[in-house]
C-alpha positions in Angstrom: -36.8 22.8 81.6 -35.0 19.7 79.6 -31.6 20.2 78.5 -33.0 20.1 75.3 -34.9 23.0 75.1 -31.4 24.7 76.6 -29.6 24.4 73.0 -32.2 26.0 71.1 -32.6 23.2 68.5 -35.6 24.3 67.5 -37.2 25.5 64.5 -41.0 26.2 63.1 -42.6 23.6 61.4 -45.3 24.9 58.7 -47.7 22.4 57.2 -44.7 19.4 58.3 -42.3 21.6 56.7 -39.4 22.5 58.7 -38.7 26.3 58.2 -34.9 27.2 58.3 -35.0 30.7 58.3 -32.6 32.2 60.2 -33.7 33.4 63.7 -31.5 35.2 66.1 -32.1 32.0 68.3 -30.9 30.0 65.9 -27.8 31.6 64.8 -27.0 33.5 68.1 -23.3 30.9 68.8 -22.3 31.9 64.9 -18.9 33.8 65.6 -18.5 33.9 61.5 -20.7 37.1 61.4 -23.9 38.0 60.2 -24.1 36.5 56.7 -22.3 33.3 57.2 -23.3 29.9 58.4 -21.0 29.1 61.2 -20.5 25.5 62.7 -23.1 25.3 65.3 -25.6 26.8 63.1 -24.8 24.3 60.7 -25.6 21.8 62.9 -28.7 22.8 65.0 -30.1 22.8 61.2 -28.7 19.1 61.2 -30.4 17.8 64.6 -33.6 20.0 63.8 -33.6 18.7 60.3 -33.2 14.8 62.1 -36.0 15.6 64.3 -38.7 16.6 62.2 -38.2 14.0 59.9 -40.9 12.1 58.6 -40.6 8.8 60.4 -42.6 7.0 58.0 -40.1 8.1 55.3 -36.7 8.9 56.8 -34.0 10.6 55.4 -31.4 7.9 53.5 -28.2 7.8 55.9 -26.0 8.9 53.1 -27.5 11.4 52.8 -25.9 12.8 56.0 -22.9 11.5 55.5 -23.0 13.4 52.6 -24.0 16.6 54.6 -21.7 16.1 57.2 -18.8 15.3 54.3 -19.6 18.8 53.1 -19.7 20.5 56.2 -16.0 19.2 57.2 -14.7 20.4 53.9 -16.2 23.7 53.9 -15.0 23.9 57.9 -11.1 22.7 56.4 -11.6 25.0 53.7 -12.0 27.9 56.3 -9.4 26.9 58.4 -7.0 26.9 55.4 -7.9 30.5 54.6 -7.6 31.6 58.1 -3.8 30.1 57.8 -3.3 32.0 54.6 -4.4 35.1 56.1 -1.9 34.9 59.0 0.7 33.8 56.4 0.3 36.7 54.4 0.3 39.0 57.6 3.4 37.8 59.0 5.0 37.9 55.5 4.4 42.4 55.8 6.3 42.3 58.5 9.0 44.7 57.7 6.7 46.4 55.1 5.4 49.8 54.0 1.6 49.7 54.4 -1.5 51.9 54.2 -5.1 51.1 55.8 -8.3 52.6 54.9 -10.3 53.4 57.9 -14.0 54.6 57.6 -15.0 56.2 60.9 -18.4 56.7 62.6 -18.8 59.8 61.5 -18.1 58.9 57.6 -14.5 59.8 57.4 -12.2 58.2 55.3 -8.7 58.1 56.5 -5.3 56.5 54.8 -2.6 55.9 57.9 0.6 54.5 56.8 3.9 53.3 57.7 6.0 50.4 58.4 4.5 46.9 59.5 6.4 46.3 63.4 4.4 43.2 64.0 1.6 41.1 63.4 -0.7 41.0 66.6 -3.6 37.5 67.1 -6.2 38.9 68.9 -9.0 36.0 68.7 -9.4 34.8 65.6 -8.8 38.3 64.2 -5.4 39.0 62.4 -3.8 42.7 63.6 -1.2 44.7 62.3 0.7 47.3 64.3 1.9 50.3 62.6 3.1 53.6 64.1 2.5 52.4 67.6 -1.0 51.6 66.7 -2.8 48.1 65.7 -5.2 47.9 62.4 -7.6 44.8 61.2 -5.9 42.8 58.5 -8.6 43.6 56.7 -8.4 47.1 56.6 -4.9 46.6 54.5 -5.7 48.9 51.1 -2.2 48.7 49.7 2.0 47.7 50.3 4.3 49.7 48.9 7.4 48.2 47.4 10.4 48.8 49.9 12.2 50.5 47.0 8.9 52.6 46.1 9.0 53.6 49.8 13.0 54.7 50.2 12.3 56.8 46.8 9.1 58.8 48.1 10.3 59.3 51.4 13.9 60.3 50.0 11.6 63.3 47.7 9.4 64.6 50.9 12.7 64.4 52.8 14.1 66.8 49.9 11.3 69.0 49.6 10.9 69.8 53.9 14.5 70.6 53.5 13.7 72.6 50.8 10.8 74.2 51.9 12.5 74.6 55.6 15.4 76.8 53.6 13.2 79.3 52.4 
C-alpha cells in the first residue's frame, strides 16, 4: 500500500467532478466536532481538489493562495476565540455561577456556587465548582457578588427561621 493511500486523500469523482461530501473517511482527524471543518479536513479537500484537476485547464495559482489566505484567517480567527474563552473563564474565578446540565435520561439540573478554579483539559475549558468540574459551556448564568451575599444572607434568615419553629 503507498503512503498515499494511508492519508485518505481521496474523494469520488462523478462525471470529472470531484464530490466533496463529507465521508467519515474524510473528516475522521476533525477534532472541531461534527459540523465543522477542521484543519485537516480543510486540507485533504485542498490536495484532493489539486489532484483531480483538470490538467488541460489548471486551477490559477491565486486562486490557492487565496484559499490558503482564507484558511489561515479563519484558523487565527479560531484560535483568538479559543483565547477569549479561556479569558473569560479565568476572569469567574472567584464568582457565583450556575450550569445547566441535561442528563441522559432528560433531566435538567441547575448546580451552583462559587468558581474555585478554572481547569484545561485538552482544548476544553473547565470550571470547578463545589468540588466538582463543569464544561465552560455549560455556564447558564453569574450572579453579581452583591446579588449573591443578598440571597444567601435571606435563605440564611429563613433556615434560622424555619429551624426556630
Amino acid at each position: 500500500m503507498s503512503d498515499f493511500s494511508k492519508t485518505n486523500l481521496m474523494a469520488k469523482v462523478n462525471d470529472g467532478i470531484v464530490d466533496y461530501t463529507a465521508s467519515p473517511e474524510t473528516t475522521k482527524t476533525s477534532n472541531r466536532g461534527n459540523s465543522k471543518l477542521g484543519k485537516d479536513a480543510f486540507l485533504q479537500l485542498l490536495v484532493t481538489q489539486m489532484q483531480y484537476q483538470d490538467p488541460l485547464e489548471p486551477s490559477d495559482n491565486t486562486e490557492y493562495v487565496a484559499q490558503l489566505a482564507q484558511f489561515s484567517q479563519l484558523e487565527q480567527l479560531q484560535n483568538l476565540a479559543g483565547e477569549s474563552e479561556k479569558s473569560q473563564a479565568f476572569s469567574l474565578v472567584g464568582k457565583y455561577v450556575t450550569f445547566k446540565i441535561n442528563d441522559a435520561a432528560g433531566r435538567t439540573s441547575f448546580p451552583e456556587g462559587y468558581v474555585d478554579y478554572v481547569n484545561m483539559v485538552g482544548n476544553k475549558v473547565k470550571l470547578s465548582v463545589n468540588g466538582s468540574l463543569y464544561d465552560y459551556e455549560n455556564l447558564y448564568m453569574v450572579v453579581e457578588d452583591e446579588y449573591a451575599r443578598l440571597q444567601n444572607e435571606a435563605e440564611a434568615a429563613m433556615d434560622a427561621e424555619s429551624s426556630a419553629e
